[in-house]
C-alpha positions in Angstrom: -4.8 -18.0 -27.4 -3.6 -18.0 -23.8 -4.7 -14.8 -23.1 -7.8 -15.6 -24.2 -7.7 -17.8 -21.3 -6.6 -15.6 -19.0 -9.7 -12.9 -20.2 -11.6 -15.5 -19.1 -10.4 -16.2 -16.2 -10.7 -12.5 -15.1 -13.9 -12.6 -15.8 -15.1 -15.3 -13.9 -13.1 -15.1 -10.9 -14.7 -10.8 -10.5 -18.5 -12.6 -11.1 -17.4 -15.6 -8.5 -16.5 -12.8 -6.3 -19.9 -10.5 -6.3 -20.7 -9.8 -2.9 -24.6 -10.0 -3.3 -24.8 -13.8 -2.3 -22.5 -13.5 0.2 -24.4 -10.2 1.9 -27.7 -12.6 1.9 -26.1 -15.9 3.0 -25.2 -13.3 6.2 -28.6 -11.6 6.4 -30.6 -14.9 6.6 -28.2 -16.1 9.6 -29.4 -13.0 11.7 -32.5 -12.1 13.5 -33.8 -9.1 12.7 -35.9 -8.0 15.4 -37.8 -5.1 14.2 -36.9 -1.8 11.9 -33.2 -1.8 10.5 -31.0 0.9 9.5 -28.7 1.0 6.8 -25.2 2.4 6.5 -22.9 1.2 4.0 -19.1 1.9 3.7 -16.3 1.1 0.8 -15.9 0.3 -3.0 -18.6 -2.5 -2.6 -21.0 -0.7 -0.7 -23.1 -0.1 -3.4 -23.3 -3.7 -4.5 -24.0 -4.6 -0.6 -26.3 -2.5 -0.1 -28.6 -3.0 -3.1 -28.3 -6.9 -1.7 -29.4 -6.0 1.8 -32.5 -3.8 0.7 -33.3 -6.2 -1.9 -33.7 -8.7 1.3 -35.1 -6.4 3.5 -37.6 -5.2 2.0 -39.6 -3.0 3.6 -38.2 -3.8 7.1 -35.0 -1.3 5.8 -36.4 1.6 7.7 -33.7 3.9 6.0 -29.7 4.3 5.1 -27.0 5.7 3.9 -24.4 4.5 1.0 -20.6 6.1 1.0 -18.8 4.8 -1.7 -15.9 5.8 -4.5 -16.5 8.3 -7.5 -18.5 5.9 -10.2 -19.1 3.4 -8.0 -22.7 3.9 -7.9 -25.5 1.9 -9.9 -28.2 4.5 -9.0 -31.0 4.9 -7.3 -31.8 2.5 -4.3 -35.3 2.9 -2.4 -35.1 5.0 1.4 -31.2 5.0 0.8 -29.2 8.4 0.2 -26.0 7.1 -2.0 -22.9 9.9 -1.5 -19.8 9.6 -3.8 -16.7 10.6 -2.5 -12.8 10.5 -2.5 -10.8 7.9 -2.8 -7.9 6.3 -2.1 -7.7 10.4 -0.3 -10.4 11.6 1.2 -12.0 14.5 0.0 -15.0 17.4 1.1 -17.7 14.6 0.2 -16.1 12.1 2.7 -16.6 14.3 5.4 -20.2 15.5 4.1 -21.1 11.8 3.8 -19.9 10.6 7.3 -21.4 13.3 8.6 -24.8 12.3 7.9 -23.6 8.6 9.2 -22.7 9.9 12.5 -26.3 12.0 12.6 -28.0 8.6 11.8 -26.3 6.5 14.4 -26.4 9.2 17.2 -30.3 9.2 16.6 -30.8 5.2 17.5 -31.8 4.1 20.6 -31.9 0.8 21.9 -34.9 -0.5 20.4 -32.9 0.0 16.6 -30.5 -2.3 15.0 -27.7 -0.5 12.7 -27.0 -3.0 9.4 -23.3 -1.8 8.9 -21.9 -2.8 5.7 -18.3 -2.8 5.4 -15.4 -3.5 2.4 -12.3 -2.5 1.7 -11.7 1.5 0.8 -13.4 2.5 3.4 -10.8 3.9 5.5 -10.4 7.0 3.0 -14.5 7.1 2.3 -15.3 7.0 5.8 -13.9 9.7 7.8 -14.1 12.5 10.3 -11.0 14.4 11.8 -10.7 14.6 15.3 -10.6 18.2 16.8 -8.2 21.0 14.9 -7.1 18.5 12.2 -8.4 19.7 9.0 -9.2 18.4 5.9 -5.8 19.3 4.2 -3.8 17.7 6.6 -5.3 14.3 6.9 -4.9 14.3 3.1 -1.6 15.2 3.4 -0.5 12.7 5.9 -2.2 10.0 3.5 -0.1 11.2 0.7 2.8 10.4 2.6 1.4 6.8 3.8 0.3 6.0 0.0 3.6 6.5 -1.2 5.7 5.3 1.5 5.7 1.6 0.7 3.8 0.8 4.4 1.1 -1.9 4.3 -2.4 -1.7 5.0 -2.2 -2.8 8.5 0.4 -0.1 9.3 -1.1 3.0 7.2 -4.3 2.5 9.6 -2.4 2.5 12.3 -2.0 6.0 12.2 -5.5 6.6 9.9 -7.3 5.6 13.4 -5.7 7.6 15.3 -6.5 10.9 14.1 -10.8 10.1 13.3 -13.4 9.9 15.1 -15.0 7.1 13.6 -12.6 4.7 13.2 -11.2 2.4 15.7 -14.7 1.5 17.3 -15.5 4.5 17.5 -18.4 4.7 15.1 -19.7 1.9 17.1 -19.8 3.6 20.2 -21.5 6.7 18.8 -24.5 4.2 17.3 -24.7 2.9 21.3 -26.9 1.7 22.7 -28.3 0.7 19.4 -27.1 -3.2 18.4 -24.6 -2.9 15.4 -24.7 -6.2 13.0 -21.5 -5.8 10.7 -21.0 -7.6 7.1 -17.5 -7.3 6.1 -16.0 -7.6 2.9 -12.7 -7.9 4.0 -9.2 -6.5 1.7 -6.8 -6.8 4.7 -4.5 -10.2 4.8 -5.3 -12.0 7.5 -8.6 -10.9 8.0 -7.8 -8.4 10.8 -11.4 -6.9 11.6 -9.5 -4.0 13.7 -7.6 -3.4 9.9 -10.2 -3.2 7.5 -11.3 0.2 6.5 -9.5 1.2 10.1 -12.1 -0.9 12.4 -14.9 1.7 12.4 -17.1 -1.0 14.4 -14.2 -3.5 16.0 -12.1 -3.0 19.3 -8.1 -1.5 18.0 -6.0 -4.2 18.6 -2.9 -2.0 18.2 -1.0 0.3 20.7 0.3 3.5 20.7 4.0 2.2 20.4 2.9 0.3 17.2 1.4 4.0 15.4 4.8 5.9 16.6 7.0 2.5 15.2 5.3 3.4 11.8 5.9 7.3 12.0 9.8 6.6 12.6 10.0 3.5 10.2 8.5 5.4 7.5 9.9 9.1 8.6 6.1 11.0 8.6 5.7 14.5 8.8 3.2 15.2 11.8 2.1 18.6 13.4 2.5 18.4 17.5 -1.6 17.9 17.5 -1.5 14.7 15.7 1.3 13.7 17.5 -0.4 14.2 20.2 -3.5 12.8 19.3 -1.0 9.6 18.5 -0.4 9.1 22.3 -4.2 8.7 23.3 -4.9 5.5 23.3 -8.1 4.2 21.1 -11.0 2.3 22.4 -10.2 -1.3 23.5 -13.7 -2.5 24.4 -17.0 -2.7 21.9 -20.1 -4.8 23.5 -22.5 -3.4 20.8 -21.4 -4.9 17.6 -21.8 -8.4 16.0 -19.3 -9.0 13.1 -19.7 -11.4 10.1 -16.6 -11.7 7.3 -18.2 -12.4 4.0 -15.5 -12.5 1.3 -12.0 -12.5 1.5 -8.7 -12.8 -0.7 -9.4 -16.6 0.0 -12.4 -16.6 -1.8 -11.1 -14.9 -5.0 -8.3 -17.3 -5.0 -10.5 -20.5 -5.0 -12.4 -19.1 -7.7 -9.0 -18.3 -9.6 -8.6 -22.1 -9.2 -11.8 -23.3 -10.1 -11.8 -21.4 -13.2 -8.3 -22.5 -14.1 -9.6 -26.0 -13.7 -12.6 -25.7 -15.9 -10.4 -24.1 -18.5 -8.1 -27.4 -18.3 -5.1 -25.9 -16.0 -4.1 -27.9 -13.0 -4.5 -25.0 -10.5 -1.7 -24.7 -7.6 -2.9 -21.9 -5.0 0.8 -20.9 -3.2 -0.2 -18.0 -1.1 -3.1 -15.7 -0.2 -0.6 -13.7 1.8 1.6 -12.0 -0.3 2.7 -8.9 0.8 6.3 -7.2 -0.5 6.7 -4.8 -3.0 4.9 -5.4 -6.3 7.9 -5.2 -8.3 9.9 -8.1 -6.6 6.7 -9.9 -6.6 6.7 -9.9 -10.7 10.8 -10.9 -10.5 9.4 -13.8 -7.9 6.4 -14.5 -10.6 8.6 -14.7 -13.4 11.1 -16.9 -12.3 9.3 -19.5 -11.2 7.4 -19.5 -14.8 10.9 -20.0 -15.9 11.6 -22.6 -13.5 8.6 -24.9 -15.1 9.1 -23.8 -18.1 12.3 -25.7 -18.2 11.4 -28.3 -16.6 13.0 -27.8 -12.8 9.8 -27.5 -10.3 8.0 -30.1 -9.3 4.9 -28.4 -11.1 4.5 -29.0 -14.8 2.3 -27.9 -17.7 -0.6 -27.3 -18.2 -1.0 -25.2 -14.7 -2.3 -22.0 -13.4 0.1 -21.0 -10.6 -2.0 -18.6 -8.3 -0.9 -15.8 -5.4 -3.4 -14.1 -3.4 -2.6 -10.7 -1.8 -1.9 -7.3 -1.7 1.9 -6.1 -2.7 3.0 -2.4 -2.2 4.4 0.5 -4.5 7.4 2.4 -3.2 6.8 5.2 -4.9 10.0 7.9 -6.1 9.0 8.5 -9.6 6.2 10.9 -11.0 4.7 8.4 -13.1 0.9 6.7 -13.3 0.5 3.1 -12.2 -0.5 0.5 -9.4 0.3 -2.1 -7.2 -0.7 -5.0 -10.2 0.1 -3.3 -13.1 4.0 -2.9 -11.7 3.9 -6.6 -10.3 2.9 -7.6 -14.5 5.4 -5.1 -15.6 8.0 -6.0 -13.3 7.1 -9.7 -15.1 8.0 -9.0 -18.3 11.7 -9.5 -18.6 11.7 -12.4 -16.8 9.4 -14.4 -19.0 10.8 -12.7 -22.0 11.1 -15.6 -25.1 8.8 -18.0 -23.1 6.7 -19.6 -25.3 3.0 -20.2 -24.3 3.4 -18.3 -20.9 0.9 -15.6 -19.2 1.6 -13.3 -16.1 -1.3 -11.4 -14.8 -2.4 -9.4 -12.1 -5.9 -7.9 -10.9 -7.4 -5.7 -8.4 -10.6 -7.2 -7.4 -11.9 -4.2 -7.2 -11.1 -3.2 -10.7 -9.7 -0.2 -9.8 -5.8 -0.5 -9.3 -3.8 3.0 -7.6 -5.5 6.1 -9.2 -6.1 5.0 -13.0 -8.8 3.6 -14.7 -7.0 -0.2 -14.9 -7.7 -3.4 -12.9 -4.7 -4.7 -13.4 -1.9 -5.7 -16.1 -1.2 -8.7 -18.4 2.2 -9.5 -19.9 3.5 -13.0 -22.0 6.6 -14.2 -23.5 6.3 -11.0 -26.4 5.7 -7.9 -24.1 9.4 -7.4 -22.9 10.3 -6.7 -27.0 7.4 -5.0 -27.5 8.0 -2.6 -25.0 11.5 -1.9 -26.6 10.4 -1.6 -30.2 7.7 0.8 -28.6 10.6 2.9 -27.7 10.8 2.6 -24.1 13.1 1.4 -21.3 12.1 -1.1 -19.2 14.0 0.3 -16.3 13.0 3.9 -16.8 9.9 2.6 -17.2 9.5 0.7 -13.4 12.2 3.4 -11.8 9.8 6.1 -12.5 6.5 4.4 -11.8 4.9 4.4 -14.6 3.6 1.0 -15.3 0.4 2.1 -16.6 2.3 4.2 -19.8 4.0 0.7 -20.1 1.7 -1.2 -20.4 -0.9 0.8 -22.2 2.2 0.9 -25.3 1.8 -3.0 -25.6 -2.0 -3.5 -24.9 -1.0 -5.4 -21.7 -3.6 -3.1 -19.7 -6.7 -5.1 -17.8 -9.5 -2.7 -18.1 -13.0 -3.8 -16.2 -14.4 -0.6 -14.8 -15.3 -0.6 -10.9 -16.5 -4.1 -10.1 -18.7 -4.1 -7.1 -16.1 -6.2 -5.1 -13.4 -5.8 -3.2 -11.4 -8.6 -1.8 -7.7 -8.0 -2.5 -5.7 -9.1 -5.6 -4.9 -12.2 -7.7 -2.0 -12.9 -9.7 -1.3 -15.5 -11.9 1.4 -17.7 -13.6 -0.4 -19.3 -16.8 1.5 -21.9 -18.6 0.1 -24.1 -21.6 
């Protein structure tokens, strides 16, 4: 029954968090002067786009849509949609932003740019700088993806070897105006963070990119070193930036769904950030804790964390960030009677499977035994999807639309 409730909750909190409304709550606060152009970057850029043409109408002169493999929902009208790599870039990406920077270059001042932004975009959107190739920038975002670093410091070092990110896109679509709607997935709301600041002045230094190459021991060629120690741009005068959706939004929704359902709702953080599997230790003890009575919050309650954890990875398994946080649950809820844990990827796409997310009660930690596997091997070796898919505790959506971070919750009847 209670994870019945929590279905439900999933559900509601990924339709509470369409962008569409937001995209034309921004749109109708902005003078449009004349013709607009269109470019669209990220997992949502489909979904954003189809709002902003939708609005526009036949003022959308034209545009361009870059977003992840089956993230598409077809046809849109005067818009070229290109599907490409992701969370690595791949030939499409640089294809696709390609024919974004042949767009922009072509404005002049009399054109406005409608730059639509969310979360992915730093591996969608990309175009090496000068001798890097194609095989190298993927291999140096092999290295981030599994090195534990956060978002904030993997584009750190992302900016620094494009030549679109950083503000730099911005400055090629000069001396056109740049409005930006940003669906942000970066904690904090850090503009010069989210898919790498294509359109926003880099607030961070060259010390801070070469801090995260010796923190997390990178292999660079001398080039990209090189390419390191030039500063990025610090200065953009041609862009006007909107934030429409954040991991805020998708946990008020988490609470006002919990209410509805008849759960006292206690939001405790939309800044989570550790590793995903001492998140689910962190989850499930304090489940325990109310269970038995010792926190100040009782039953019936949704307990709700907003966020984005990281993998560390050193095993050769399949998984993600919210499917090891569920796993990582398990034991510690193990026997609890009427207790949920479960986390989701707004996106619905969590690391490189086909899951949003995971979902373990008071049952799974058994069931994963009398499925015949360790627990331990099971997290030591990353495989939390294998895991999970043994005791049905995989959340499958399919791509959302969205893309404002993750949500976990504590459910306790």
């Amino acid at each position: 029954m209670l994870k019945n409730y929590a279905t439900q909750m999933i559900k509601q909190i990924i339709s509470d968090n369409m962008p569409t409304q937001a995209v034309v709550n921004a749109l109708e606060s902005h003078n449009f002067k004349g013709q607009v152009y269109l470019i669209a970057i990220g997992k949502a850029a489909w979904t954003m786009a189809k709002a902003a043409s939708d609005y526009l109408g036949e003022q959308l002169a034209r545009g361009i849509v870059v977003t992840k493999y089956e993230h598409s929902g077809g046809r849109l009208p005067g818009i070229c949609i290109y599907e490409a790599g992701h969370p690595v870039s791949d030939q499409n990406t640089i294809v696709a932003t390609q024919e974004c920077i042949k767009l922009a270059t072509e404005l002049t001042a009399d054109d406005e740019l409608l730059f639509l932004i969310s979360g992915g975009g730093s591996a969608l959107f990309e175009a090496p700088l000068d001798g890097i190739t194609l095989e190298e920038l993927q291999f140096i975002n092999s290295q981030l993806l599994a090195s534990g670093a956060n978002i904030v410091e993997m584009n750190m070092i992302r900016k620094r070897l494009s030549g679109v990110k950083a503000g730099r896109f911005a400055k090629l679509a000069a001396p056109a105006q740049v409005f930006a709607v940003i669906l942000s997935d970066v904690l904090g709301d850090r503009l010069d963070s989210i898919a790498s600041g294509p359109a926003v002045a880099d607030n961070s230094t060259v010390e801070d990119a070469l801090r995260v190459v010796e923190k997390y021991n990178l292999q660079l060629t001398g080039l990209q070193r090189d390419y390191l120690f030039t500063e990025t741009p610090k200065e953009i005068t041609n862009v006007e930036t909107l934030i429409t959706g954040s991991v805020r939004t998708l946990c008020n929704a988490a609470a006002k769904t919990a209410r509805e359902l008849g759960f006292t709702p206690h939001i405790l953080t939309t800044t989570m950030d550790c590793e995903a599997r001492e998140a689910g230790r962190l989850l499930s003890s304090i489940a325990a804790g109310i269970a038995s009575g010792n926190s100040t919050i009782s039953r019936p309650c949704a307990v709700i964390f907003g966020g984005e954890t990281v993998v560390t990875v050193k095993g050769s398994g399949k998984g993600g960030r919210n499917q090891e946080l569920a796993l990582s649950a398990a034991r510690g809820i193990s026997g609890l009677e009427n207790a949920v844990v479960f986390s989701l990827g707004s996106d619905g796409t969590d690391g490189p499977t086909d899951a949003a997310g995971g979902i373990v009660d008071g049952t799974s930690y058994e069931k994963l035994k009398n499925a015949e596997y360790s627990y331990d091997k099971v997290l030591a070796n990353n495989d939390a999807y294998r895991g999970l898919q043994a005791i049905d505790g995989l959340i499958i959506t399919g791509p959302t639309g969205t893309n404002v971070n993750d949500v976990s919750v504590i459910l306790l009847a």
